[in-house]
VOSEGU-122126 format. One record per residue (C-alpha): residue number from 0; residue in one letter; x, y, z. Coordinates in steps of 0.5 Angstrom, whole numbers, plus 500, padded with zeros to 3 digits. Last residue first. Layout:
<rs>
<r><resi>NUM</resi><resn>a</resn><u>X</u><v>Y</v><w>Z</w></r>
...
</rs>
This chain:
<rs>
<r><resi>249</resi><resn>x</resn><u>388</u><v>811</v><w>492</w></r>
<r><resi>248</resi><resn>x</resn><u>384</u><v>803</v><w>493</w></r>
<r><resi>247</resi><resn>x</resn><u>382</u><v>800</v><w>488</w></r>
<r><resi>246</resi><resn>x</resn><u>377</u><v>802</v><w>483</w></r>
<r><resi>245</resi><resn>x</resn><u>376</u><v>797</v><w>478</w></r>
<r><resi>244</resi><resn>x</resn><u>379</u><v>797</v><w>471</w></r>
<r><resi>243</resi><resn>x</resn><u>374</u><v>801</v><w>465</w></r>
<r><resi>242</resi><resn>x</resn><u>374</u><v>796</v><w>459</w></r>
<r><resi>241</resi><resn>x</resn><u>377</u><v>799</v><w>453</w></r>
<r><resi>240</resi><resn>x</resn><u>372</u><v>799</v><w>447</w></r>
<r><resi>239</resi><resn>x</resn><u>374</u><v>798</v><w>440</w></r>
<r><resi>238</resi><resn>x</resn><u>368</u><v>800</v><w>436</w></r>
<r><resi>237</resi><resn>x</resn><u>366</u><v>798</v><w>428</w></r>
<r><resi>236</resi><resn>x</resn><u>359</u><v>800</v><w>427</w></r>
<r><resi>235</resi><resn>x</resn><u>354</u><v>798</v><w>422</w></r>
<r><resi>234</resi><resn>x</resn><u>349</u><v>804</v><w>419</w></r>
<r><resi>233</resi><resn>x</resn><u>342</u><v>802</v><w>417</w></r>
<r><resi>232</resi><resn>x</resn><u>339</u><v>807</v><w>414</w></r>
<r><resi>231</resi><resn>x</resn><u>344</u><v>808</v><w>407</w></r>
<r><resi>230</resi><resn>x</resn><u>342</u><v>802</v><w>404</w></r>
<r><resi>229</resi><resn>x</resn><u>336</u><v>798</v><w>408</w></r>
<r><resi>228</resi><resn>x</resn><u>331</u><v>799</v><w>401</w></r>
<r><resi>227</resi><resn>x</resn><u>337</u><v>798</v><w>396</w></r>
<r><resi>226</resi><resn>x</resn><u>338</u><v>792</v><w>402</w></r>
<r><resi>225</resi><resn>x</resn><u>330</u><v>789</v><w>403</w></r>
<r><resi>224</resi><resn>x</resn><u>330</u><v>788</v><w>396</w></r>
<r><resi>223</resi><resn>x</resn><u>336</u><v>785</v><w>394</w></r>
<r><resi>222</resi><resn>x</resn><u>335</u><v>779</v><w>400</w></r>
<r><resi>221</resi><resn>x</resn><u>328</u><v>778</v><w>397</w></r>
<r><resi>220</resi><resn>x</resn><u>330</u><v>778</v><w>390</w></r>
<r><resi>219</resi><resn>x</resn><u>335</u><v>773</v><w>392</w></r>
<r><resi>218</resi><resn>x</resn><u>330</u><v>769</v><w>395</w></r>
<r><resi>217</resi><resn>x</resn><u>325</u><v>769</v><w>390</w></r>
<r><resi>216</resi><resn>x</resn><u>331</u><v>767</v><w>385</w></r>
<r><resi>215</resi><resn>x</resn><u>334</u><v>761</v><w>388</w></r>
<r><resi>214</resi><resn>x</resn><u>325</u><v>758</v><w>389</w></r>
<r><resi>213</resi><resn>x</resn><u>324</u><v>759</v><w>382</w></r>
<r><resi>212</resi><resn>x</resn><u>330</u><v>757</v><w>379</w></r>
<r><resi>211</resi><resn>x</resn><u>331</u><v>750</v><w>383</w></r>
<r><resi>210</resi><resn>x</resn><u>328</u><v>746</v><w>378</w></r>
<r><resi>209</resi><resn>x</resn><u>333</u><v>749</v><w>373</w></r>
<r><resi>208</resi><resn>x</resn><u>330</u><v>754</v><w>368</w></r>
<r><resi>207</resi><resn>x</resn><u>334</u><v>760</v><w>368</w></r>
<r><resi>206</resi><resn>x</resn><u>340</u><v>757</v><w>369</w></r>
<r><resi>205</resi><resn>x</resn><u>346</u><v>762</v><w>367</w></r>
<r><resi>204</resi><resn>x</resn><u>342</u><v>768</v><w>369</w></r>
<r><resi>203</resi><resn>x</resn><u>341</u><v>764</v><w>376</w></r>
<r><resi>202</resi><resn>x</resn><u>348</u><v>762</v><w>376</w></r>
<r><resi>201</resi><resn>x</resn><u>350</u><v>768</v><w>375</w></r>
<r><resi>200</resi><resn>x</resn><u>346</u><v>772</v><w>381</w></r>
<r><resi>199</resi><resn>x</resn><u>347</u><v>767</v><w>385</w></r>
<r><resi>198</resi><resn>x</resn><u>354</u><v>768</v><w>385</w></r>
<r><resi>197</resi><resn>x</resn><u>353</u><v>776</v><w>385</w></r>
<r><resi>196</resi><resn>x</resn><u>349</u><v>776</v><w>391</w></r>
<r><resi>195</resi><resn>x</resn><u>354</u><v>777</v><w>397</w></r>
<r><resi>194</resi><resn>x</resn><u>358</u><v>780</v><w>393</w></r>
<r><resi>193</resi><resn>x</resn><u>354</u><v>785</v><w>391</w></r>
<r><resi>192</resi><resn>x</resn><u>351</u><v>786</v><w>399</w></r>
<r><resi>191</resi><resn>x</resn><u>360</u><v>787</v><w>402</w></r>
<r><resi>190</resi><resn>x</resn><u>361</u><v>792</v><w>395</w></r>
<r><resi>189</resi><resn>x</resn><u>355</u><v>795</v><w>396</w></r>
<r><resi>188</resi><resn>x</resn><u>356</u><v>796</v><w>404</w></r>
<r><resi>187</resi><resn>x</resn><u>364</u><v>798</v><w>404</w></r>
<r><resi>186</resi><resn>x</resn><u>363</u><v>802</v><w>399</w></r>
<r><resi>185</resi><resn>x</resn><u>357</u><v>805</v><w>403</w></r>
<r><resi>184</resi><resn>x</resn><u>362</u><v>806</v><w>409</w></r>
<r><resi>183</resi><resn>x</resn><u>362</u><v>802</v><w>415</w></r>
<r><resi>182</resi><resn>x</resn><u>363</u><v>806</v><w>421</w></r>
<r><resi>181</resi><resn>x</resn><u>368</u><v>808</v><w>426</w></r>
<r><resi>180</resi><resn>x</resn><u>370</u><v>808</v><w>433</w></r>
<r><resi>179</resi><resn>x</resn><u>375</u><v>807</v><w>437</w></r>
<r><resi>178</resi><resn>x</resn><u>377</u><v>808</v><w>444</w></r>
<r><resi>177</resi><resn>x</resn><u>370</u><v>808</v><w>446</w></r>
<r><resi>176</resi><resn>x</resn><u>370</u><v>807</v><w>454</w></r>
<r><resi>175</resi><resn>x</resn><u>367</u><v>800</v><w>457</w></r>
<r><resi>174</resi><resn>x</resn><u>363</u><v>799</v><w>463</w></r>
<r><resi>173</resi><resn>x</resn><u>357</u><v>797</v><w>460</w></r>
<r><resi>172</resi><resn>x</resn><u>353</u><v>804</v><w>461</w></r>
<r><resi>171</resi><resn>x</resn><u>360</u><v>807</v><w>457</w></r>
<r><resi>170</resi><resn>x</resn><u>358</u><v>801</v><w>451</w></r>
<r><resi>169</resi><resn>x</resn><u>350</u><v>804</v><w>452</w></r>
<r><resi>168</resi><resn>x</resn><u>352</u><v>810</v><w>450</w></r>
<r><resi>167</resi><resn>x</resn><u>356</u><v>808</v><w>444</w></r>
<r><resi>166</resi><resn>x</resn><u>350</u><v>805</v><w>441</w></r>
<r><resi>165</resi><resn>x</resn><u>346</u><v>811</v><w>444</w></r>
<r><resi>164</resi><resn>x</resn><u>350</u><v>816</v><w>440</w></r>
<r><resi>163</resi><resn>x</resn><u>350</u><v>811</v><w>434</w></r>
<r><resi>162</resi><resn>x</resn><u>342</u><v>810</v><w>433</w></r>
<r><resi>161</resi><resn>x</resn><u>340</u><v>804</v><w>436</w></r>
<r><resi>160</resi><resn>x</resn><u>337</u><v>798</v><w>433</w></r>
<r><resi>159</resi><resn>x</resn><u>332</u><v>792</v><w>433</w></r>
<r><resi>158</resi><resn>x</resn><u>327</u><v>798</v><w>436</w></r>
<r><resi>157</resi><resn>x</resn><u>325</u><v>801</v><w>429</w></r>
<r><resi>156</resi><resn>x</resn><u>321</u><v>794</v><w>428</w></r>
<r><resi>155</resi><resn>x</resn><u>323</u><v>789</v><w>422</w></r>
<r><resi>154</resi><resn>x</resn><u>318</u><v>783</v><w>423</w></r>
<r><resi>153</resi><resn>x</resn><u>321</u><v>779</v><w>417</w></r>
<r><resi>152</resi><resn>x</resn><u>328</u><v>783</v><w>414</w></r>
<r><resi>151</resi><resn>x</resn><u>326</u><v>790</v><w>410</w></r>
<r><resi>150</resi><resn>x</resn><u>320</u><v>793</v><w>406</w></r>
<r><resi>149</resi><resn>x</resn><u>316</u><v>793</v><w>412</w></r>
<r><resi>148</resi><resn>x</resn><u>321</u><v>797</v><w>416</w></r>
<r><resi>147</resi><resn>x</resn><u>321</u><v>802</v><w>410</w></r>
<r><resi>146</resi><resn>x</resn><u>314</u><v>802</v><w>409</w></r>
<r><resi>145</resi><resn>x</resn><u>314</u><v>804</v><w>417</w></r>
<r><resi>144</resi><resn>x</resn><u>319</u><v>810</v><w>416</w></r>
<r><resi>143</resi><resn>x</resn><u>327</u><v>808</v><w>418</w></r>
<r><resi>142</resi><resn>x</resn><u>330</u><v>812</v><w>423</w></r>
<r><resi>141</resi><resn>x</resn><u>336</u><v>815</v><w>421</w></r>
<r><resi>140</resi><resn>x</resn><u>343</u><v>812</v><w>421</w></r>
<r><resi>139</resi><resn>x</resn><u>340</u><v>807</v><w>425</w></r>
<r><resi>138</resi><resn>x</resn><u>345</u><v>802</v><w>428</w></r>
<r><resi>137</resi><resn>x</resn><u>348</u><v>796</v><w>428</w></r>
<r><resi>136</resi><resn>x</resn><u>355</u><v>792</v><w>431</w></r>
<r><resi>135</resi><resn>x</resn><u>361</u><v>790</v><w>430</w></r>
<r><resi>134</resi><resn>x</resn><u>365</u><v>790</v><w>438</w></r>
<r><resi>133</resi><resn>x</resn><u>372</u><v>789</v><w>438</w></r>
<r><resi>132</resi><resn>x</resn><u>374</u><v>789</v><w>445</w></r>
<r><resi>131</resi><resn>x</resn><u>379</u><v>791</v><w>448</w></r>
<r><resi>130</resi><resn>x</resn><u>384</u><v>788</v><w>454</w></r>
<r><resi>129</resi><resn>x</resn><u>388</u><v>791</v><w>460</w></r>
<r><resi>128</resi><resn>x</resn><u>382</u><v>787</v><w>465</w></r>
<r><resi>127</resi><resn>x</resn><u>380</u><v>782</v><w>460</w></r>
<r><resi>126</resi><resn>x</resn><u>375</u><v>781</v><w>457</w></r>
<r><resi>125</resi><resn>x</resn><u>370</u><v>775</v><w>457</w></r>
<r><resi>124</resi><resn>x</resn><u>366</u><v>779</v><w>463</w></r>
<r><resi>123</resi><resn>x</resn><u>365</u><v>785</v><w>459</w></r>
<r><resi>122</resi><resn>x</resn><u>363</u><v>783</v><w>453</w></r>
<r><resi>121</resi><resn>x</resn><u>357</u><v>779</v><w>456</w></r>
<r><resi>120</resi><resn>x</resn><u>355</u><v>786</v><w>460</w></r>
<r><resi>119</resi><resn>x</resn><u>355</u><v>788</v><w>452</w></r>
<r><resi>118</resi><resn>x</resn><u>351</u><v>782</v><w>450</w></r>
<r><resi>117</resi><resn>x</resn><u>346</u><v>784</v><w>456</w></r>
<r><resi>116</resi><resn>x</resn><u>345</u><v>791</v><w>454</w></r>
<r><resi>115</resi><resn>x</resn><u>344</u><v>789</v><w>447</w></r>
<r><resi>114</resi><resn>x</resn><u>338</u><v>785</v><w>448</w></r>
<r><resi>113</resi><resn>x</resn><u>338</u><v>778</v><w>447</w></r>
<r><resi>112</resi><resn>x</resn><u>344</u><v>775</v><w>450</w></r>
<r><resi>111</resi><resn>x</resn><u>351</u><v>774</v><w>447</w></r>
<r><resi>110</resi><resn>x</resn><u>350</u><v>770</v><w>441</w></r>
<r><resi>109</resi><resn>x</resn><u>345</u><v>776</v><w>439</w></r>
<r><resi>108</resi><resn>x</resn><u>352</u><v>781</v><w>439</w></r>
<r><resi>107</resi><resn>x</resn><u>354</u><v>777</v><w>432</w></r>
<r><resi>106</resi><resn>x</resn><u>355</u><v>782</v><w>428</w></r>
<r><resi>105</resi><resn>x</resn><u>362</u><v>782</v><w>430</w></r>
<r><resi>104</resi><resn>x</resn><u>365</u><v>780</v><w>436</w></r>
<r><resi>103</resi><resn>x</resn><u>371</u><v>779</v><w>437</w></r>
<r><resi>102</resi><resn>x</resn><u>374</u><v>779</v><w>445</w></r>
<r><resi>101</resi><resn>x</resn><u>382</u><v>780</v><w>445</w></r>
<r><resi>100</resi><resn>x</resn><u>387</u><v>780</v><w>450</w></r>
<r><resi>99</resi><resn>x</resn><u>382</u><v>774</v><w>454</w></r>
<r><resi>98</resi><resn>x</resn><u>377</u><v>772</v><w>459</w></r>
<r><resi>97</resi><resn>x</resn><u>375</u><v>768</v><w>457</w></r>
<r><resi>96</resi><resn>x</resn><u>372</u><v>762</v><w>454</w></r>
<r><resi>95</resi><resn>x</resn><u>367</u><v>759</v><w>460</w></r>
<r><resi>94</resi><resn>x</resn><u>361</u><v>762</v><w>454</w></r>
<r><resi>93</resi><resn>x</resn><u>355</u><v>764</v><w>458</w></r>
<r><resi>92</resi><resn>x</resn><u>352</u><v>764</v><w>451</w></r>
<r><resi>91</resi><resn>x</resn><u>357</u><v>763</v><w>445</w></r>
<r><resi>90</resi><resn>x</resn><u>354</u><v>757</v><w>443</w></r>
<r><resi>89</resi><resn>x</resn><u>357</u><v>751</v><w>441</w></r>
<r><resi>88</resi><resn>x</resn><u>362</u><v>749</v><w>434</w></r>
<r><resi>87</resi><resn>x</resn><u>368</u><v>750</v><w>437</w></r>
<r><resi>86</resi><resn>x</resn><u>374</u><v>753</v><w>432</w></r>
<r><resi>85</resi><resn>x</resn><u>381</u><v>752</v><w>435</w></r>
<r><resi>84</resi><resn>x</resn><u>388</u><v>757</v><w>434</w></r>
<r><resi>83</resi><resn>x</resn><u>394</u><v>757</v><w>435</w></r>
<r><resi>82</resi><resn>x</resn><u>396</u><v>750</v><w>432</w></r>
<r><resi>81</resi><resn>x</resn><u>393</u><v>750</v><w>426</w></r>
<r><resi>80</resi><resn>x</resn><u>396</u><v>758</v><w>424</w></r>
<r><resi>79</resi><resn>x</resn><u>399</u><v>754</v><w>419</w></r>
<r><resi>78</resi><resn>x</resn><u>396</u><v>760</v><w>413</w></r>
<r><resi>77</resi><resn>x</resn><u>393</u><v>755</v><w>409</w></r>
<r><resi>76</resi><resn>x</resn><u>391</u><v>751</v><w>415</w></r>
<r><resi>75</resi><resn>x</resn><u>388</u><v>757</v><w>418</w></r>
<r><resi>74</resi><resn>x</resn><u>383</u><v>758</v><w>412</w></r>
<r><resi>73</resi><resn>x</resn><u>381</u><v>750</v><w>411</w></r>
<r><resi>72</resi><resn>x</resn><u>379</u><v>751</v><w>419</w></r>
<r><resi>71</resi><resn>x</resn><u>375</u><v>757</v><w>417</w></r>
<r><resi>70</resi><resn>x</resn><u>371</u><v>753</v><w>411</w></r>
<r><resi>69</resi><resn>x</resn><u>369</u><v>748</v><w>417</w></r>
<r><resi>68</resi><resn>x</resn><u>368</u><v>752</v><w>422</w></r>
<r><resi>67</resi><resn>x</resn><u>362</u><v>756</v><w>417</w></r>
<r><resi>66</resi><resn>x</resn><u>359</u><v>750</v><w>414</w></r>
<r><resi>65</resi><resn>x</resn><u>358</u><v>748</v><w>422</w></r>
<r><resi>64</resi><resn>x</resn><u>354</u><v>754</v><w>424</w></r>
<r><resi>63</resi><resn>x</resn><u>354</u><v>754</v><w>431</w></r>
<r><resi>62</resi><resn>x</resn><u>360</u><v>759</v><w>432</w></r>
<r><resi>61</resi><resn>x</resn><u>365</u><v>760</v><w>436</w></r>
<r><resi>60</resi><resn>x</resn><u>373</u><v>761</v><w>434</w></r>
<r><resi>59</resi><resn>x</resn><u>378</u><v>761</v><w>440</w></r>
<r><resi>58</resi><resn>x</resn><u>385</u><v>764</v><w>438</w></r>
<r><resi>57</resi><resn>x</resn><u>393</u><v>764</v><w>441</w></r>
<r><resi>56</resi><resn>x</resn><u>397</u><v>769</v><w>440</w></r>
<r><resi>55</resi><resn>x</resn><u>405</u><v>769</v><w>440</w></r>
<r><resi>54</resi><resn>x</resn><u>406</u><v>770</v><w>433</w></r>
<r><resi>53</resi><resn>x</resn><u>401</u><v>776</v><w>433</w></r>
<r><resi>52</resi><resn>x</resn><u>400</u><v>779</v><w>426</w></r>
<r><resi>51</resi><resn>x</resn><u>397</u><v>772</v><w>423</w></r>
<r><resi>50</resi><resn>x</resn><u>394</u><v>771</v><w>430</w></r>
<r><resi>49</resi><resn>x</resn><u>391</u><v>779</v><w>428</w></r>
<r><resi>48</resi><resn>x</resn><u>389</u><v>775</v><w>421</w></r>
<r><resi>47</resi><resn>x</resn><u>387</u><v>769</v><w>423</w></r>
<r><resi>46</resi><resn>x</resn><u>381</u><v>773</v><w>428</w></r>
<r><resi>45</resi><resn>x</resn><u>379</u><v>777</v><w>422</w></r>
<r><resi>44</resi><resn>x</resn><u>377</u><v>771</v><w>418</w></r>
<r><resi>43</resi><resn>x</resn><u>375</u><v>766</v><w>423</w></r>
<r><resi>42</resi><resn>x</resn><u>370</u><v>763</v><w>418</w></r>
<r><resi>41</resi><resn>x</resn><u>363</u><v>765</v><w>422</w></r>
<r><resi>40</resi><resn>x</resn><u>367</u><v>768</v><w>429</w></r>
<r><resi>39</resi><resn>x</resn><u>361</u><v>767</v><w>432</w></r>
<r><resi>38</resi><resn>x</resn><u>364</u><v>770</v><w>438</w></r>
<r><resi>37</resi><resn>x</resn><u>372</u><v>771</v><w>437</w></r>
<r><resi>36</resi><resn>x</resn><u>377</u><v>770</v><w>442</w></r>
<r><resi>35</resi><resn>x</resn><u>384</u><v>772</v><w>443</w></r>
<r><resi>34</resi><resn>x</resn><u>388</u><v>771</v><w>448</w></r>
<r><resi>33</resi><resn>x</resn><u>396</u><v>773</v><w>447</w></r>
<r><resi>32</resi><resn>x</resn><u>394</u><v>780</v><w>445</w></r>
<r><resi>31</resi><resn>x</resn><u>400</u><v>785</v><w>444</w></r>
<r><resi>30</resi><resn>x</resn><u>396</u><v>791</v><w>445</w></r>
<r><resi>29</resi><resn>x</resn><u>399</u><v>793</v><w>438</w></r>
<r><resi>28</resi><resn>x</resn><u>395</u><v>787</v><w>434</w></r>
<r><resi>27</resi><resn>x</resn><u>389</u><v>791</v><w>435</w></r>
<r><resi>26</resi><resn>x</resn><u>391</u><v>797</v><w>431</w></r>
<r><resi>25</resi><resn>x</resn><u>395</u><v>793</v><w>427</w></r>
<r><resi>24</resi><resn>x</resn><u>388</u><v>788</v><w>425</w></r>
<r><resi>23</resi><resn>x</resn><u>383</u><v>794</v><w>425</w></r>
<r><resi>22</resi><resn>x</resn><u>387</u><v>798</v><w>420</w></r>
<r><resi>21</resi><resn>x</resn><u>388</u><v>792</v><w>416</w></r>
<r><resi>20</resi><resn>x</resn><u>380</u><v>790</v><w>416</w></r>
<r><resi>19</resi><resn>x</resn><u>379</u><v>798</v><w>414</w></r>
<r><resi>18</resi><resn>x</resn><u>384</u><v>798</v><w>407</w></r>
<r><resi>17</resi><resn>x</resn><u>381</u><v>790</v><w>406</w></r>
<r><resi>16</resi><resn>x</resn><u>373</u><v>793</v><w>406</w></r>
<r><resi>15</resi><resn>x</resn><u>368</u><v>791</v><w>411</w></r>
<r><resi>14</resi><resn>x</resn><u>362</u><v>791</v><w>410</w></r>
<r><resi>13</resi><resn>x</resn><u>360</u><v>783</v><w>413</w></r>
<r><resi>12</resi><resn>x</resn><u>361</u><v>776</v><w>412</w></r>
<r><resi>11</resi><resn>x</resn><u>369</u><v>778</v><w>411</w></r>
<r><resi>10</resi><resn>x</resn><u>372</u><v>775</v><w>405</w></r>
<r><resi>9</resi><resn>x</resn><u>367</u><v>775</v><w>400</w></r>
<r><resi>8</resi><resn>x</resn><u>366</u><v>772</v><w>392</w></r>
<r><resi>7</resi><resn>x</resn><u>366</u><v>765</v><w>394</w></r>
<r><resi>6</resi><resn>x</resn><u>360</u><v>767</v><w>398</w></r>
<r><resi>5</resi><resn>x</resn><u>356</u><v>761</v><w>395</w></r>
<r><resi>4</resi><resn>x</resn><u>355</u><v>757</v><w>389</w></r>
<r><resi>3</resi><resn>x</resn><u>350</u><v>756</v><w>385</w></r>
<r><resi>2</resi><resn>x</resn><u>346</u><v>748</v><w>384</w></r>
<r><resi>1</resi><resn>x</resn><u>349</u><v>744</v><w>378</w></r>
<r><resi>0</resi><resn>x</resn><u>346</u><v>737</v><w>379</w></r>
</rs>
């Protein structure tokens, strides 16, 4: 029975454009990480390209979704980058993988804590003392009205973000400084969401009678409607952010 394919059409999970993920992977491959760790790394997809960047470079993935690991698995033996790198499906709470180099963690602070503040002390323990972190995060671009929150995923309230000073401020609060920092854009946005429909949105015009039509086609209008009401009010940030060393003597 023919059901429709998923995410065939993205190579990141997420906004991020090929001109900016190869911004990110020379900007971090310049430090020279030889430890790099990506929580819920989802398919790896950014951490193989800075291994790919980083010949001497060695790469954990972490993530509970097991479909995920697998299609990241397919990826690094493509690029035979099997050897370099493992993919663990665990939890990435109180993960014993670090410190490290390099510390991804995109979208997925929530892994590492339930509020920000803790995920960022996480951040901050896995790191190591001359490493970075690459933290993808949301934020506000403007406060969201009530019908807008009601409109967007289940239980939407204006708390689950910050806006981007207070993003930023509570990575300095962590003890972190902001070598960094850069924001998706709308492009990036539109091109990431259309993509992530498009194939359900073929399949659906191609299959509209098929017993899983109604349900596939609800939850698609679902999605698109909390994203054109969530466009330009939710905003992700892209911060590469140094760990500030331990005052010593002198």
């Amino acid at each position: 029975m023919t059901t429709p394919s998923r995410h065939s059409r993205l190579t990141f999970h997420g906004p991020l454009s090929e001109a900016r993920a190869d911004q990110l992977v020379t900007r971090l491959a310049a430090n020279t990480p030889t430890t790099v760790v990506d929580i819920g790394c989802g398919w790896g997809e950014l951490m193989l390209r800075i291994l790919a960047a980083t010949p001497d470079a060695t790469g954990t993935g972490i993530d509970i979704n097991a479909d995920d690991l697998a299609r990241a698995r397919k990826a690094a033996e493509a690029r035979g980058l099997t050897a370099r790198v493992r993919f663990l499906e665990e939890s990435a709470t109180g993960t014993p993988h670090g410190p490290a180099d390099l510390v991804l963690c995109v979208g997925a602070s929530q892994a590492l804590g339930g509020t920000l503040p803790e995920a960022l002390g996480e951040l901050r323990r896995l790191v190591s003392e001359d490493g970075r972190v690459l933290l993808g995060e949301g934020f506000w671009q403007r406060p969201p009205t009530p019908a807008e929150l009601a409109r967007m995923w289940p239980d939407a309230k204006a708390d689950d973000h910050p806006d981007l000073a207070t993003l930023v401020g509570l990575a300095v609060d962590a003890g972190f400084r902001p070598e960094w920092t850069q924001t998706a854009s709308l492009d990036e946005w539109e091109e990431f969401e259309s993509a992530y429909l498009a194939d359900t949105e073929v399949w659906l015009a191609r299959h509209p009678g098929h017993p899983l039509a109604a349900e596939t086609r609800e939850r698609a209008d679902r999605h698109r409607a909390a994203w054109l009401t969530y466009r330009g009010v939710l905003g992700l940030a892209y911060l590469t952010l140094v760990p500030v060393a331990a005052e010593g003597p002198g």
